[in-house]
C-alpha positions in Angstrom: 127.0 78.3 105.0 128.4 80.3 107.9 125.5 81.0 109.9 127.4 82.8 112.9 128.0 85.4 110.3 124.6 85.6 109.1 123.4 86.4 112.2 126.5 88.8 113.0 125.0 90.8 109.9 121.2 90.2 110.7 122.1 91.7 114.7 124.0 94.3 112.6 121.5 95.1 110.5 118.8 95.4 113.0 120.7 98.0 115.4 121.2 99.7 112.0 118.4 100.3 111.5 116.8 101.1 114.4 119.9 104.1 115.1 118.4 105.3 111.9 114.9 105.5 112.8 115.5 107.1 115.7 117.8 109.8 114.2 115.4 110.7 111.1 112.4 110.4 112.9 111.0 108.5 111.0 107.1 108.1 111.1 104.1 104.9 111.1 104.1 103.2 107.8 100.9 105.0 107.1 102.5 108.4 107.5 105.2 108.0 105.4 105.5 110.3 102.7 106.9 109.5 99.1 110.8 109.8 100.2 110.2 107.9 102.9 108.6 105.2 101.1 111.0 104.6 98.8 113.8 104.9 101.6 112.0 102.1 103.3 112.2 99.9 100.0 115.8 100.6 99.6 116.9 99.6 103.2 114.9 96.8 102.7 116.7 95.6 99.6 119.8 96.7 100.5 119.6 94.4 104.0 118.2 91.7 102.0 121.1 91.5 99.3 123.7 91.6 102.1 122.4 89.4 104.5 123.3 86.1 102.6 125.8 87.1 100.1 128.9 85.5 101.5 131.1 88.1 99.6 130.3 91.1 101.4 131.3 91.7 105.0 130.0 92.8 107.9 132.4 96.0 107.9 130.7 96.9 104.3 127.2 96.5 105.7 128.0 99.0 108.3 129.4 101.4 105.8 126.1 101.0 103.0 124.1 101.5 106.0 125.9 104.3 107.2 126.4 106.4 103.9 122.5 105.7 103.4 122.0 107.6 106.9 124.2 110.7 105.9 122.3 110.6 102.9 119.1 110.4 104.3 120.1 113.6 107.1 121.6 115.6 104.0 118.1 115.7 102.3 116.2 116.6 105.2 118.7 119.3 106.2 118.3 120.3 102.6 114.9 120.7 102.4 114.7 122.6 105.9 117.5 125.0 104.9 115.7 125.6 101.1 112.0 125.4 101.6 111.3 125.3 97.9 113.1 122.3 97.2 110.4 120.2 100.1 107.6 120.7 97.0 109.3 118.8 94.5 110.9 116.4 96.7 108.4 115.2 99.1 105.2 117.1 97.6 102.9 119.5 99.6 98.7 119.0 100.8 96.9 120.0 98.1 92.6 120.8 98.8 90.5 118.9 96.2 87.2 120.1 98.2 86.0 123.5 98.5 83.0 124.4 99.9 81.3 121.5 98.8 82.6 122.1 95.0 85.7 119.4 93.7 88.4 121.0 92.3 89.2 119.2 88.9 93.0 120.8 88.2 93.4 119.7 91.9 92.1 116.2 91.2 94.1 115.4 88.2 97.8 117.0 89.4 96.6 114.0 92.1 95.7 111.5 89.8 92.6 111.0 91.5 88.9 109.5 89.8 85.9 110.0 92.1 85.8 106.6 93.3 88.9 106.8 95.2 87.9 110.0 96.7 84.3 108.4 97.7 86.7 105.8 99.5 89.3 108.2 101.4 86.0 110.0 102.7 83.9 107.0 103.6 87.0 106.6 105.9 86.5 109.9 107.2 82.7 108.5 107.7 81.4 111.4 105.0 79.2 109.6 102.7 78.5 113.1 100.5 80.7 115.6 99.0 78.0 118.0 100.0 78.8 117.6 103.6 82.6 118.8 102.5 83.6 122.6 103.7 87.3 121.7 102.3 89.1 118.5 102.1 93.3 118.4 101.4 94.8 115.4 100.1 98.0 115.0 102.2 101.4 113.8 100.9 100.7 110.8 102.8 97.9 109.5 100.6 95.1 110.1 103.1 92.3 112.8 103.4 91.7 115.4 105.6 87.8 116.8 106.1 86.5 120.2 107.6 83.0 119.5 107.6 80.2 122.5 106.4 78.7 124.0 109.8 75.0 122.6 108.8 76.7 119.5 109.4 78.6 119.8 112.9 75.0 120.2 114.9 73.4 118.7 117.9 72.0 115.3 117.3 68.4 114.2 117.0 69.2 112.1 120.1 70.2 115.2 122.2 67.3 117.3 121.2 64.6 114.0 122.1 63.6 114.0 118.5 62.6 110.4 117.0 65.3 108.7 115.0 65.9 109.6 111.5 66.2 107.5 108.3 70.0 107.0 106.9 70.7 106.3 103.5 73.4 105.2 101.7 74.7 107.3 98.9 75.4 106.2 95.4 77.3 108.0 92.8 75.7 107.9 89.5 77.7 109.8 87.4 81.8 110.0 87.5 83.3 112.5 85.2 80.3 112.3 82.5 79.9 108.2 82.7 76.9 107.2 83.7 77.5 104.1 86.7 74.3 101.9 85.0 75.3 98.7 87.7 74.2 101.4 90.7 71.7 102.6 88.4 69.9 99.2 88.2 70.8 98.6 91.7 68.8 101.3 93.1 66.0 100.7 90.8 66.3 103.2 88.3 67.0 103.7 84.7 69.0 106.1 82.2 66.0 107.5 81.2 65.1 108.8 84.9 68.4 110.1 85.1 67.9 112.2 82.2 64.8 113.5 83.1 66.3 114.2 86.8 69.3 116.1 84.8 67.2 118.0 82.8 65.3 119.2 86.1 68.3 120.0 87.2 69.4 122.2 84.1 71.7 120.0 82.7 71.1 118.8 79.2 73.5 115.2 79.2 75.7 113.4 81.6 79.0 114.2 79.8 78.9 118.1 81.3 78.6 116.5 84.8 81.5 115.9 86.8 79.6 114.3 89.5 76.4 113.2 90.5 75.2 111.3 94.0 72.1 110.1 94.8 70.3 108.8 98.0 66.6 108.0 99.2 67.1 111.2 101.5 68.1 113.9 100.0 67.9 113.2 96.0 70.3 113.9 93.2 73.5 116.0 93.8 76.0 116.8 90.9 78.6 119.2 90.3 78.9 120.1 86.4 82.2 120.3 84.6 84.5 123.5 84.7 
């Protein structure tokens, strides 16, 4: 094996691709958005099948990389010179919170369950969808949060007040299913879920899209439609 020439393609490579990062502009791993993604992947592949693969030479590494760069500057000069065509190629925010209310239509064009968006806010460190003015799912996978105004206040600490209780919340119901494991976890039963729905004004879980509970503030739901 011819390592000098390995290493003349690895070296090659490498500058390759850093000229390319710096003329697309490209962004951190977790800001890429789905173009960018899948233009990562194919550098990736198209380094790693060239590196070791004695048949090709250095000269047609330069030129894949180099016809993958016009490429890559074509789309984005596309996409600024036809605005309409950036939706369908590289997607646009989309708000799947408003006003404290999840937008279904929104949810599903995003393939998204109400786990994952308990997740992307827990990041966010927003433990209830009732603390939500709006919240856009970005094209690069992660959340953005306006918080309600109730929310954004001065703190107990700043006011003197003693410390108050935090308690975790606990979604109950996701798109009509009742979650029994955090049922039994916090010590309660279908049959007090029932009776807290029906308090509520809603007959069965299946018309609830959601429903979160916590030790502080008591059952939240949002029904279906």
């Amino acid at each position: 094996m011819d390592y000098a020439h390995i290493a003349m393609k690895l070296v090659t490579s490498f500058l390759g691709l850093w000229v390319m990062t710096r003329l697309l502009g490209k962004k951190e791993i977790s800001q890429l958005t789905p173009f960018d993604f899948v233009t990562s992947l194919m550098l990736s592949e198209l380094v790693g099948e060239t590196v070791y693969d004695r048949k090709i030479s250095l000269a047609e590494v330069v030129f894949a990389l180099a016809v993958w760069l016009v490429l890559s500057l074509a789309l984005e000069k596309l996409q600024q010179r036809f605005p309409l065509l950036s939706r369908p190629l590289s997607g646009r925010p989309d708000i799947v919170i408003r006003n404290g209310r999840i937008d279904e239509p929104a949810m599903k064009r995003n393939k998204l369950d109400m786990h994952q968006l308990g997740m992307l806010l827990r990041e966010q460190n927003v433990f209830s969808v009732q603390d939500v003015a709006y919240a856009i799912f970005e094209t690069n996978g992660k959340l953005s949060v306006m918080r309600n105004a109730k929310t954004d206040e001065v703190s107990r600490e700043d006011l003197g007040l003693p410390e108050k209780p935090v308690h975790m919340t606990y979604m109950l119901i996701d798109h009509g299913c009742v979650e029994r494991t955090l049922l039994k976890e916090i010590g309660r039963d279908e049959r007090w879920l029932m009776k807290t729905l029906q308090a509520c004004g809603v007959e069965q879980a299946e018309d609830v899209l959601y429903a979160e509970w916590s030790a502080g503030s008591g059952l939240r739901l949002q029904t279906k439609g």
